[in-house]
SEVEXLUM-42405 format. One record per residue: x negated, y negated, z negated of N, C-alpha, C, O, CB in turn; residue in three letters. Coordinates in steps of 0.001 Angstrom, whole numbers, plus 500000, padded with zeros to 6 digits. Each point is the difference from the previous one (the first is absolute). Last residue first. Glycine has a CB too. Layout:
XYZXYZXYZXYZXYZALA
...
This chain:
542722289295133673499302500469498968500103502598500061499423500661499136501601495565499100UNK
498788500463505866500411500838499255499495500198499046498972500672499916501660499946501424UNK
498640494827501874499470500815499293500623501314499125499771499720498823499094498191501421UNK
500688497773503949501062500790498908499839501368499515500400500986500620501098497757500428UNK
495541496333501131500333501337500135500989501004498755499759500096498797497859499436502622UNK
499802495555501122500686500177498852500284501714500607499895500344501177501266496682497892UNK
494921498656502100501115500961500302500410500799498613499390500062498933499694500225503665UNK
497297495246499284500474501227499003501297500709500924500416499711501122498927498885496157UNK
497694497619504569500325501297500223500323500941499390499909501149500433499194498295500568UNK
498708495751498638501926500060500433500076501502499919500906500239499202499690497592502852UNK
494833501483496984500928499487499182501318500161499976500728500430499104497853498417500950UNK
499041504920501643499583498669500256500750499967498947500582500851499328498847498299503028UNK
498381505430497040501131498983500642499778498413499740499253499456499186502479502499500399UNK
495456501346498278499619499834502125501585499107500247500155499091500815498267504209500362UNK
501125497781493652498997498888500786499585500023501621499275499228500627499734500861497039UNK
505061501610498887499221500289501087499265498725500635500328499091500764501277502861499578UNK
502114499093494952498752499518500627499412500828501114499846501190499723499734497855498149UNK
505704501033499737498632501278500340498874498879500980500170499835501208501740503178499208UNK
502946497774495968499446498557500758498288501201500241499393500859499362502197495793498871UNK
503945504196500879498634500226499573498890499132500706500240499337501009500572502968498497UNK
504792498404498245499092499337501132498563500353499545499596500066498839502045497824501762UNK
503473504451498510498725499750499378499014499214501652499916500304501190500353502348496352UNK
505340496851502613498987501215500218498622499109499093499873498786499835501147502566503189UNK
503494496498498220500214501087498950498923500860500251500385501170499976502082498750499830UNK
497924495844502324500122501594500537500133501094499360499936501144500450498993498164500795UNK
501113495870496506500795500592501719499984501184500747500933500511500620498613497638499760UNK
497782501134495555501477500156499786501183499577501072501186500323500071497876499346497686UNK
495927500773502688500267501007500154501834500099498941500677501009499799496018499739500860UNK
500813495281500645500503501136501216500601501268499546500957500554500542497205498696500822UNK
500828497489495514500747499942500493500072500434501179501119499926500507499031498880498148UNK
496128501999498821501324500397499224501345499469500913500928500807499947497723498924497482UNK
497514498930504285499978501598500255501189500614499348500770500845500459496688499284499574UNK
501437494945499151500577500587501496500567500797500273501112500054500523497743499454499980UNK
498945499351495160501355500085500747500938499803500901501229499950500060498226500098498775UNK
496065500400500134500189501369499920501562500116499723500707501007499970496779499549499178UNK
497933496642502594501547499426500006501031501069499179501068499440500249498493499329502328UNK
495597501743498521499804499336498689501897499337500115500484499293499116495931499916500772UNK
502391504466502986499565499915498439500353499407499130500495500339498925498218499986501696UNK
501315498255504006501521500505499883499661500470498486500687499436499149500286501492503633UNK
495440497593498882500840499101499663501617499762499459500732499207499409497491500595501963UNK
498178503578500087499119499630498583501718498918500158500834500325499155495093499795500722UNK
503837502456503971500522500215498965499821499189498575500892500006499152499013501908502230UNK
498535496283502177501353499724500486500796501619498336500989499894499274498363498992504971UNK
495766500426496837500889498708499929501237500186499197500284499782498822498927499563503404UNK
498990504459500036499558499896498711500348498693499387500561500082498907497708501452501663UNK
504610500598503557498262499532499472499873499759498894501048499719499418498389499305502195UNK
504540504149499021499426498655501327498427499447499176499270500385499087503900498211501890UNK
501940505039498379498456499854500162499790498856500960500519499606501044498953502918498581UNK
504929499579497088499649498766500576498144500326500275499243500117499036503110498112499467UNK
502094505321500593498529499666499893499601498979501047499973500144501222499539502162497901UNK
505432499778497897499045498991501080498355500108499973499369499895498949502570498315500680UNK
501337505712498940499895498948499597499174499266501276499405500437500985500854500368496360UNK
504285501850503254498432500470499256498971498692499678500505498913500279499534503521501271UNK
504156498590502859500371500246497875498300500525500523499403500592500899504151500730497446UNK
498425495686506014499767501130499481499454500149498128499553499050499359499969501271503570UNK
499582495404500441500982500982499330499183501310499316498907500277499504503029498974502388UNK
497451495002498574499181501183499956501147500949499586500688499894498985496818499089500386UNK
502418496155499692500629500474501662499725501944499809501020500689500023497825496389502004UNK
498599500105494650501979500417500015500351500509501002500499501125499989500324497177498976UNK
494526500804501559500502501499498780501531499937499711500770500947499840496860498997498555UNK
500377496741504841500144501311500338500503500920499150500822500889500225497654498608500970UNK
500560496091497063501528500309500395500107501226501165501123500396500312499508496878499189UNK
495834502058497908500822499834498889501659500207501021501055500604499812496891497420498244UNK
497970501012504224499982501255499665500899500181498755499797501138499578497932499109501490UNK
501660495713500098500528500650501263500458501254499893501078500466500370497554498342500724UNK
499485498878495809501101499397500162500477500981500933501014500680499846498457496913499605UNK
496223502416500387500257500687498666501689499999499805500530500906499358496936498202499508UNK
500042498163504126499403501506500828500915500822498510500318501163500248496230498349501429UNK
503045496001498138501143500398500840500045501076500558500817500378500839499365497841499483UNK
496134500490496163501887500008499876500759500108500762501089500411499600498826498534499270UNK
496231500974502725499873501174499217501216499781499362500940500762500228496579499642499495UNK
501093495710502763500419501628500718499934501293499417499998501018500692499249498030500993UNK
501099495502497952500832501062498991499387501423500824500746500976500064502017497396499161UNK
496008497399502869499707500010498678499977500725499311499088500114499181501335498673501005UNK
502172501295503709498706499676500340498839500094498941498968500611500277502267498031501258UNK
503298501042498543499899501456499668498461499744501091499713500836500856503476500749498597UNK
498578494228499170500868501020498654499181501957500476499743500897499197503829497069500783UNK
495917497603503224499222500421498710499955500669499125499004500321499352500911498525500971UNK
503304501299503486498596500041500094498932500198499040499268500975499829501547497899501566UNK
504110499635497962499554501551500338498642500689499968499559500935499332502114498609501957UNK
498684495415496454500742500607500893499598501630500191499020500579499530501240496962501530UNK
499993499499493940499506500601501422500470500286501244501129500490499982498065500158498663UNK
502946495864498514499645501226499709499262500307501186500110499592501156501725501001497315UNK
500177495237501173500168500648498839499706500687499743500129500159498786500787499375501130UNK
498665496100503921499405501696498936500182499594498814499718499018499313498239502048501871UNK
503565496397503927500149499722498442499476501671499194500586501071500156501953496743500260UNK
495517500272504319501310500577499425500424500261498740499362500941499529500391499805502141UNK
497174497233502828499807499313498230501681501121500204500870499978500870497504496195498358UNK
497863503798505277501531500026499246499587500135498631498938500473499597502607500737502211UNK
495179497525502893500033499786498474501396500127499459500616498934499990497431499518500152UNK
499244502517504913500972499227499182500218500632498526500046501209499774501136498109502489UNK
495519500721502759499687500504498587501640499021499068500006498771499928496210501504500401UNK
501561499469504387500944500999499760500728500621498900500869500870499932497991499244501544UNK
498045496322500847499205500924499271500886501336499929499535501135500097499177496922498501UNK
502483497706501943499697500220501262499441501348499820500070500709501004499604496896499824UNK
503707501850495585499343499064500732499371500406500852500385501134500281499573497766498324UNK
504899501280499008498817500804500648499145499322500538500340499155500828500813502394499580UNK
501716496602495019499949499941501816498828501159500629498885500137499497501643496823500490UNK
501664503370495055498910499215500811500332499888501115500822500855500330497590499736498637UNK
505017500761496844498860500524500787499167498654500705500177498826499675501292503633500834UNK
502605499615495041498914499045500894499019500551501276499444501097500054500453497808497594UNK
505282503061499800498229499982499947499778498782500786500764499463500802498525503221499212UNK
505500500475497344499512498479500547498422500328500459499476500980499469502167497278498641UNK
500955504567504462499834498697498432500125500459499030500525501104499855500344497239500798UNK
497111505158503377501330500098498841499495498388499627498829499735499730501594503435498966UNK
498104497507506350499849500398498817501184499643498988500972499275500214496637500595500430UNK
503116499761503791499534501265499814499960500003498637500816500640499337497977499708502687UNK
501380495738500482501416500727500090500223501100499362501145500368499740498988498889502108UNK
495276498237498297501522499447499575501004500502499739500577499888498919498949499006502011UNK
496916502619501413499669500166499104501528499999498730500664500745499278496671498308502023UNK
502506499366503803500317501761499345499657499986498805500977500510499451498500500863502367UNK
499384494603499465501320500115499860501009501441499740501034500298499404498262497665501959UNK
495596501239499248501112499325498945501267500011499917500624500108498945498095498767501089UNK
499204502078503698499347501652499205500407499155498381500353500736499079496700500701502893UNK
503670495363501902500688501604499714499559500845498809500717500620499214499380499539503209UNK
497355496198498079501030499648499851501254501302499684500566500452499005498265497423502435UNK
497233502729501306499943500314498284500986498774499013499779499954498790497263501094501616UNK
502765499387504443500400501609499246499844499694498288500560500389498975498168501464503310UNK
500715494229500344501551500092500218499863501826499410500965500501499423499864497254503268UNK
494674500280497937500936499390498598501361500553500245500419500489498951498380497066500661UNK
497327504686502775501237499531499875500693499113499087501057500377499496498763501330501389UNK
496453501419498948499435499098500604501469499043499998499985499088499174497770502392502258UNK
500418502341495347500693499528500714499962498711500333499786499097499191501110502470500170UNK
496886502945497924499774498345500600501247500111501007500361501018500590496578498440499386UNK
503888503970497000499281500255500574500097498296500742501034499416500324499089503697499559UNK
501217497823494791500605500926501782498737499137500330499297499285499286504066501145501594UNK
497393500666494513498877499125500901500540500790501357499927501124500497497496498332497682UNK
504559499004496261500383500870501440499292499497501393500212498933500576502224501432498341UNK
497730498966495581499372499561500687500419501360500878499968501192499692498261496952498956UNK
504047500256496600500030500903501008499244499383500613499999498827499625501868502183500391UNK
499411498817495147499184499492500810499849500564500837499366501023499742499889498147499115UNK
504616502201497949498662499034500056500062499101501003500856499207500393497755502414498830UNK
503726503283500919499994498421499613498878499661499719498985500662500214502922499215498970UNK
500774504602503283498233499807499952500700498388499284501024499603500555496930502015502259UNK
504305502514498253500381498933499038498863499425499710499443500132498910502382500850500156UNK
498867502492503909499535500006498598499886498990499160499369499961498944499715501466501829UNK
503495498484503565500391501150499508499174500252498966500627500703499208500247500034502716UNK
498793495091499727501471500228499702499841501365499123500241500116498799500958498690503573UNK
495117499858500238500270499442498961500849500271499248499677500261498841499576498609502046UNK
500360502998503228499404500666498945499995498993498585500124500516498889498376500923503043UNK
504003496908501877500304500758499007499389501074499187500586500650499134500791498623502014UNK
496726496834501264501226499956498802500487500893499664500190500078498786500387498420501701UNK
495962502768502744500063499198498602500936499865499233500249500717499031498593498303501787UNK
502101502087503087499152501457499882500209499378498371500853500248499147496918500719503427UNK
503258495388500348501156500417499789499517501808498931500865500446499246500499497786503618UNK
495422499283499278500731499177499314501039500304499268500167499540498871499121499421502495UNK
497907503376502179499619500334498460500935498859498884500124500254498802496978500608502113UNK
504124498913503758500087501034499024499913500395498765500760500431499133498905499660502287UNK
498536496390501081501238499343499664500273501573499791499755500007498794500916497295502576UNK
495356502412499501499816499517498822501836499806499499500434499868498856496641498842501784UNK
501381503681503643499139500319498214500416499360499048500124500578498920497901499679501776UNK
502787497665503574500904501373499834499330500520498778500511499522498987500108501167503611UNK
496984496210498736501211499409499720500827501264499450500371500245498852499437497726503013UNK
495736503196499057500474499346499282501246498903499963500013499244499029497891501564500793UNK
501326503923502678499341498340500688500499499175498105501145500097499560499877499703504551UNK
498645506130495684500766498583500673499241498748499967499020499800499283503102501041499964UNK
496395502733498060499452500004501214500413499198500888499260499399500779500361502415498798UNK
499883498273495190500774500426500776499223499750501330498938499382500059503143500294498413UNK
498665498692495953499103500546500580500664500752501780501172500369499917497607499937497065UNK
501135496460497634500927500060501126499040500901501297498890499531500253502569497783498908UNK
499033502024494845499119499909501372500640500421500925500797500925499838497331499361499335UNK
502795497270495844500529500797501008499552499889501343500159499030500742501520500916497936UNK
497366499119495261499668499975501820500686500805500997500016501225499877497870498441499475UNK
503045498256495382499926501316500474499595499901501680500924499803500790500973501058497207UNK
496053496309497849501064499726500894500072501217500328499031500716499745500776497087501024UNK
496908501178495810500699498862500686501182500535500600500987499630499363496978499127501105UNK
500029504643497888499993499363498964500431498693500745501198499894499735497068501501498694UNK
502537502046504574498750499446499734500572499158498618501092499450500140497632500436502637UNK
503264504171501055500429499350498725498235499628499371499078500800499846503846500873499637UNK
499337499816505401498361500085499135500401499393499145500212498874500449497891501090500936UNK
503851501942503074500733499634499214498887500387498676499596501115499668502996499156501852UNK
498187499772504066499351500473499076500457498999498775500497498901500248497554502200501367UNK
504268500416503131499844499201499010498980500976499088499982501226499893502489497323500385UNK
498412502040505134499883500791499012499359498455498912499076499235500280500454503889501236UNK
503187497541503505498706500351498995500263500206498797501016500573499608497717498248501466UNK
504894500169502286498380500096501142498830499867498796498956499400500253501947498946502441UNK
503473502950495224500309500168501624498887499586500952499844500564501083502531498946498407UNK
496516501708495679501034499685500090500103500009501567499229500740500610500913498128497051UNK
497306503148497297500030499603501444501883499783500860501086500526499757496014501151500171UNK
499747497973495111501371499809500499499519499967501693499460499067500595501882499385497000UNK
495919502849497777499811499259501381501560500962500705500371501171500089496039498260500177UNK
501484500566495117500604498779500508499418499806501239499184499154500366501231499844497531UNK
499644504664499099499226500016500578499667498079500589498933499417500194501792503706500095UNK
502694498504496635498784500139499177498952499998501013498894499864499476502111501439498582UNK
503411497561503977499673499252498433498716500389499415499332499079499531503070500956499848UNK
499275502627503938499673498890500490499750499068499000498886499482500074502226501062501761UNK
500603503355496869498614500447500529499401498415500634498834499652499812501956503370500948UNK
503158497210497477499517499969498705498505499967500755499058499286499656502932502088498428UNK
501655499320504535499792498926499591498922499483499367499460498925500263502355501440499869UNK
498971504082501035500212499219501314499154498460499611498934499530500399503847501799500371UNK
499435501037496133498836500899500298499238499072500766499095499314499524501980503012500494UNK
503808497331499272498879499485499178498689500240500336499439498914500148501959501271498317UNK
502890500257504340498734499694500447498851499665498775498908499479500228502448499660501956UNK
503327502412497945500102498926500543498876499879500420500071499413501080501494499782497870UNK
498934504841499016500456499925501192499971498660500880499920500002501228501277501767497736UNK
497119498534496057499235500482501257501083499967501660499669499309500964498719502548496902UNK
503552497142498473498581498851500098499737500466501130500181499544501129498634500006496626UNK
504602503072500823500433499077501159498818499154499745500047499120500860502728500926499341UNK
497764505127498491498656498940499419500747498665501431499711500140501188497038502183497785UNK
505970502001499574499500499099500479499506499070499565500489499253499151500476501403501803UNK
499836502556495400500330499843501241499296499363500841498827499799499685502828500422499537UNK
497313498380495822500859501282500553500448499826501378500303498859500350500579501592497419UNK
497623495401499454498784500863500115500405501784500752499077500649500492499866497653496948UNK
504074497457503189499886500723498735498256500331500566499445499655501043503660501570498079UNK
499877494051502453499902501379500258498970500855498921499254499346499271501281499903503318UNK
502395495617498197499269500897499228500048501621500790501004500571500425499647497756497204UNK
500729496989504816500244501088499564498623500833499354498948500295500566503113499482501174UNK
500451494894499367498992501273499840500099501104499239500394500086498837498420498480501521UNK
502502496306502902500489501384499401498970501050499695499208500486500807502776499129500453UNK
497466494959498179499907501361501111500665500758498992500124500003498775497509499978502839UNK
501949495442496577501348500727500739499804501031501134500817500198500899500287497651498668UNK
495530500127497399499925499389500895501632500474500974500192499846501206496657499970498361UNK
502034501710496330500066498474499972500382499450501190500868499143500164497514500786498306UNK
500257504658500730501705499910500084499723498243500066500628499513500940500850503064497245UNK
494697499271502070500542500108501332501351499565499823500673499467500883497880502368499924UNK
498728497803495214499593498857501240500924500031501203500446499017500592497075501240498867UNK
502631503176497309501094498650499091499655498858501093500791499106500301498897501372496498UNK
497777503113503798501790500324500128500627498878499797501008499509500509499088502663498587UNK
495054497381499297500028500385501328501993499853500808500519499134500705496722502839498355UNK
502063495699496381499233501373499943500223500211502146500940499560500662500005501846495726UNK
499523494159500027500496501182501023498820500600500571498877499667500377503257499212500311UNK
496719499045494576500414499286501219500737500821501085499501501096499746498565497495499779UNK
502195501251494609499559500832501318500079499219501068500963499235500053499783502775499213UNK
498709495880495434501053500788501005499025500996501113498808500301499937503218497358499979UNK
496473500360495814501095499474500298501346500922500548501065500497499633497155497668500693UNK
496601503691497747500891499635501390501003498999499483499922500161498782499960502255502496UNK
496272497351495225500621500941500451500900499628501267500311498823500179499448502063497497UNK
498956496918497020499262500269501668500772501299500276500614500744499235496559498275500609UNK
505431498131497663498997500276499409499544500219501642500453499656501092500020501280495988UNK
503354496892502997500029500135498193498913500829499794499979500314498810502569499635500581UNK
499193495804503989498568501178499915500349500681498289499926499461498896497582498714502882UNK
505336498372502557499324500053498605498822501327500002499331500502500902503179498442497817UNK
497731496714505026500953501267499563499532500853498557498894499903499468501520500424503325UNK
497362497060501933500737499514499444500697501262498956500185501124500466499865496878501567UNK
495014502800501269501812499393499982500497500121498375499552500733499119501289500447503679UNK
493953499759500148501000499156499255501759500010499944500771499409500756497120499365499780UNK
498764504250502394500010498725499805501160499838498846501125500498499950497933498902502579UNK
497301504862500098500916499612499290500459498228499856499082499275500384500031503121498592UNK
497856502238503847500343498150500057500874499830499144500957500551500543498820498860501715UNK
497318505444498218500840499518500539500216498389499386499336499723499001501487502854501523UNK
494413499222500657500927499670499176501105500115500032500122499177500907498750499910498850UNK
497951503469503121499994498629500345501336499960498898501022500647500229497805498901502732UNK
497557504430497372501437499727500295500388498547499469499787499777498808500765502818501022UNK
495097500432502336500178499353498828501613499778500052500504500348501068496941498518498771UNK
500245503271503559498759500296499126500545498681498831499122499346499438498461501732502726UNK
504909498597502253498864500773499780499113499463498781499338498967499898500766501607502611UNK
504713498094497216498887500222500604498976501029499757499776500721499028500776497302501155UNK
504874500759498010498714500828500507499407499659500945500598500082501073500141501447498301UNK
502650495311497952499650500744501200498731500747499709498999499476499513502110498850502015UNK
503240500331494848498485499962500551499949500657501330500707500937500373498270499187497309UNK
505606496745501775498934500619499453498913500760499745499208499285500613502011500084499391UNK
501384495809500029499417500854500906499684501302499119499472499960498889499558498053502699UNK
503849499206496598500272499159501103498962500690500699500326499836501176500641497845497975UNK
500928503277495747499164500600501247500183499426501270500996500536500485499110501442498482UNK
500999495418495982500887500580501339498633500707500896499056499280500326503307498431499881UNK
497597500479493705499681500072502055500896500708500170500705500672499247496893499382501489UNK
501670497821494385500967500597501038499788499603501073500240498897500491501251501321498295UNK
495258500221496556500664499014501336500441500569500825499299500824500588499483497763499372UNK
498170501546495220501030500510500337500420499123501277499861498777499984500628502180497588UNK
494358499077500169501266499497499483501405500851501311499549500548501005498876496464497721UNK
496474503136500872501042500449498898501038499934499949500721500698499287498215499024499853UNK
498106496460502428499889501183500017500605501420499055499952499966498770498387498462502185UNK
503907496920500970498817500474499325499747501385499958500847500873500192499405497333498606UNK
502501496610503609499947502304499685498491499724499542499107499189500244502524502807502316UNK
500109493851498811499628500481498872500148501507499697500034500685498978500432497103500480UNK
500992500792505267499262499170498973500014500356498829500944500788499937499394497681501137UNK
500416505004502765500567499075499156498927498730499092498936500201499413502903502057500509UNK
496631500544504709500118500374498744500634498768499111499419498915499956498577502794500478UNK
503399500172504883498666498727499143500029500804498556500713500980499782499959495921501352UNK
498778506447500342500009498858500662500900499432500443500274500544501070498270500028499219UNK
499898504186496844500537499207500002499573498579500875498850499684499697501709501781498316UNK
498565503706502286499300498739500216501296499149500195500714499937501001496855500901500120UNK
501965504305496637500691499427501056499202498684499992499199499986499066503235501229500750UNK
497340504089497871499518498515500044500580499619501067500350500819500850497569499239498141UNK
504033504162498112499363499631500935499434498296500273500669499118499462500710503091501160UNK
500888500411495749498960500996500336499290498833500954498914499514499686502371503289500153UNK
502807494774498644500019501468499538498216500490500141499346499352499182503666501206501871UNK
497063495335500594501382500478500370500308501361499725500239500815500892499702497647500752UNK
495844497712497418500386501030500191501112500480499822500252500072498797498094499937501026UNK
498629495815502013501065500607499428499900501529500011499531500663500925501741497353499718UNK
495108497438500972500348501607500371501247499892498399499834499248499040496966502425502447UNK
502052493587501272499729500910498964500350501218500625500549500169501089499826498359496981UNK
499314495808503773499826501515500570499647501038498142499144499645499189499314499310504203UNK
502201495848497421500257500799500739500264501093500356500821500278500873498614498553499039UNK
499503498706496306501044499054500547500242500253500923500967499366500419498664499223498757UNK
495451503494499444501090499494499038501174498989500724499508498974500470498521501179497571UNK
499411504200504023499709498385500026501451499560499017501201500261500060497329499354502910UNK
501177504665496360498873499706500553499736499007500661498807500039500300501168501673499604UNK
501918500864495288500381498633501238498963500356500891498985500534499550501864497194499034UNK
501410506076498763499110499238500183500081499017501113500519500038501116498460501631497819UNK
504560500855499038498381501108499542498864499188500181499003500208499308501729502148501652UNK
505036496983498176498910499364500575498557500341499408499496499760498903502212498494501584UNK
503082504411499939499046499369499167499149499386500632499554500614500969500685500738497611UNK
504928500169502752499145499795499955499013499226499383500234498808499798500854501986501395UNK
503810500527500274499582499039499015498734500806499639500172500892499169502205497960499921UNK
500641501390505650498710500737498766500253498875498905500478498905500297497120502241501427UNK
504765500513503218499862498937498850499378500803498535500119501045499361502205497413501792UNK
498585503085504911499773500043498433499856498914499028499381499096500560499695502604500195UNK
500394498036504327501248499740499164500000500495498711500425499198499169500721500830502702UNK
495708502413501069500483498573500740501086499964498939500540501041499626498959498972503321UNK
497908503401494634500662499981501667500300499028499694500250499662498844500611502232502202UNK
494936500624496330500708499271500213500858499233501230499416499501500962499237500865497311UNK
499513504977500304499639498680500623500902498734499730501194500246500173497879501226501557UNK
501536503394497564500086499401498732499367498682500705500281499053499266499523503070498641UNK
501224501937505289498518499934499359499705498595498603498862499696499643500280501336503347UNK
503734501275500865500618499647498530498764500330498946499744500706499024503011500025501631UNK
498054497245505419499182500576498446500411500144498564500147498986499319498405500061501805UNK
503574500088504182499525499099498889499782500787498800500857500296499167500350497787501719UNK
499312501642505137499283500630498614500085499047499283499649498846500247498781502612500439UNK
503465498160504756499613499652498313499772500798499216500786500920500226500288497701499797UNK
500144500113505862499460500923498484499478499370499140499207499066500124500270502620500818UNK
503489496509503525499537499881498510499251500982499584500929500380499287500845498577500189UNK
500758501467504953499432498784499871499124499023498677499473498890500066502417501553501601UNK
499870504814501755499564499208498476499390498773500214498976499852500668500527502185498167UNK
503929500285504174498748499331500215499949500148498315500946499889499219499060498268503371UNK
504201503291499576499129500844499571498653499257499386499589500579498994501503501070502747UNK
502076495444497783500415501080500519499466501056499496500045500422498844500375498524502819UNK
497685497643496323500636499310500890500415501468501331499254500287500937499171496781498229UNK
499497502975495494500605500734501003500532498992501018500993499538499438499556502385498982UNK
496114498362496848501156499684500592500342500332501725499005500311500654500694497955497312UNK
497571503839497384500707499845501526500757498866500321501159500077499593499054502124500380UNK
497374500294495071500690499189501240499715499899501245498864500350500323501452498639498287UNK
498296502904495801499953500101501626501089500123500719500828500912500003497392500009499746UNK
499347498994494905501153500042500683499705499607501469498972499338500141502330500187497727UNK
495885502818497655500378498996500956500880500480500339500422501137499790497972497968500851UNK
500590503711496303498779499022499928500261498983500820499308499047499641499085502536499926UNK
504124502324501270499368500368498913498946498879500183499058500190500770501535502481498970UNK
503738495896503042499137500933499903499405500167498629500448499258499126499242500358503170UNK
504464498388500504499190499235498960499900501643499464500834500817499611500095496025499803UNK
500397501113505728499730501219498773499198499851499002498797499796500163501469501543501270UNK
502577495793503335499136500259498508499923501253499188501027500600499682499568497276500101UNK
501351499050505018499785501344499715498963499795498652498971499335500126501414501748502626UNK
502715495142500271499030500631499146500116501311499478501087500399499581498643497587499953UNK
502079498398504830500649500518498522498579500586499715499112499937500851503864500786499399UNK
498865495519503587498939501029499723500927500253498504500926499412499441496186499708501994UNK
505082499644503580499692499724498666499070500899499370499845501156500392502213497914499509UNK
497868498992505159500429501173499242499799499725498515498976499459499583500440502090502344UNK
């Protein structure tokens, strides 16, 4: 079945689908949070070496990036046109550089070059069909299953036809735990197929480690490669399954995957969210956005967010702190002036 795309470029982000019929086979978030994106071109300052002839920090407008290799004779100070070839990942409790490199080309002061493709600009590349949808009417994210999705992504556990994937983003590698009641053959050549496409669908790259369950068989775990194979998105590397069960996938990274992005973020995505309840939101009067104290202080300090909801909905937005509500749990309500 051919797949196509569903998108809505929202107050602060944009959000995807891709669609293999009914199935969702993709979700994506991408942040208009001023971050540096895959492909951008900078003519950039060099802020500091940190192994000389290897490795320096740049700054790309506002933000730092880790130049590698580092040009021969760059100096400090001095001016140099990068390409974003990764960019930053959130971890726990710090945010991992985005990656810049070297290229060729002129420079008439500091500052962007260019833009790298923007989310839309990724799906049309790839020749899916996609359809923009509004913040008004039918919510088609949701009908397809965002919710659904999103929930499995921030909890990361994907259950599937004889168990249940766990899914652990580690400064090394993202881990994928294999779990279930079936005879381990049957466990593992499922979860095989469970995997790739949770891979697929948050766009997990890097460093993948996927620990199915011991297998005794060389001829299954042969198999449970060859499903791998067929399944996951190219280009990637992998390992052989070993007796252990344990196999190793390499996938080219550019950006966070799903996982980490709202694993990391949960007060921004708790604030996002609630940005796009208040459009959706009927009935005349003004908006009143409530949710935790977090989650307001942030929308605060954004305040043209708020300005821009409230010129989609043409209504006054009000923003109302409650410290018993959870994080995710704000809610929105329509207010008679």
């Amino acid at each position: 079945m051919s797949e196509s795309a569903l998108v809505e470029i929202g107050i602060g982000e944009t959000r995807a689908l891709v669609l293999d019929g009914e199935t969702v086979v993709e979700a994506h978030v991408e942040r208009d949070d001023g971050g540096l994106r895959a492909g951008d071109l900078w003519a950039a300052r060099l802020a500091k070496i940190l192994v000389p002839g290897v490795r320096g920090i740049v700054l790309a407008g506002d933000a730092e990036a880790l130049l590698e290799p580092l040009p021969a004779g760059l100096t400090e100070g001095a001016l140099v046109r990068v390409e974003v070839v990764r960019e930053a990942i959130p971890e726990a409790g710090r945010l991992r550089l985005a990656k810049v490199a070297a290229r060729a080309g002129a420079m008439r002061g500091p500052g962007r070059i260019s833009h790298g493709p923007d989310l839309v600009a990724r799906l049309h590349a790839r020749g899916l069909p996609v359809t923009e949808t509004s913040g008004y009417g039918a919510d088609r994210l949701e009908e397809a299953g965002w919710s659904e999705t999103l929930e499995a992504a921030t909890s990361g556990h994907v259950p599937f036809s004889h168990g249940l994937l766990t899914i652990s983003p580690t400064p090394a590698m993202t881990v994928i735990d294999v779990d279930g009641a079936a005879s381990p053959d049957i466990l593992a050549l499922a979860a095989a197929e469970a995997a790739a496409a949770a891979i697929r669908c948050f766009d997990i790259t890097g460093s993948i480690g996927i620990d199915f369950p011991t297998v005794a068989d060389k001829g299954v775990r042969t198999r449970i490669g060859e499903l791998l194979d067929a399944a996951l998105p190219k280009p990637f590397e992998r390992t052989a399954v070993n007796g252990f069960g344990f196999v190793q996938i390499v996938r080219p990274r550019l950006r966070a995957s799903l996982v980490e992005l709202l694993r990391a973020t949960p007060v921004a995505s708790a604030a996002l969210a609630l940005l796009h309840a208040g459009e959706r939101a009927v009935g005349a009067g003004d908006r009143v956005l409530t949710a935790a104290p977090p989650v307001i202080d942030w929308l605060t300090a954004r305040a043209d967010l708020t300005d821009e909801l409230e010129r989609r909905c043409g209504a006054r937005v009000r923003l109302q702190a409650d410290p018993a509500i959870a994080t995710a749990a704000g809610h929105v309500a329509t207010i008679p002036r």
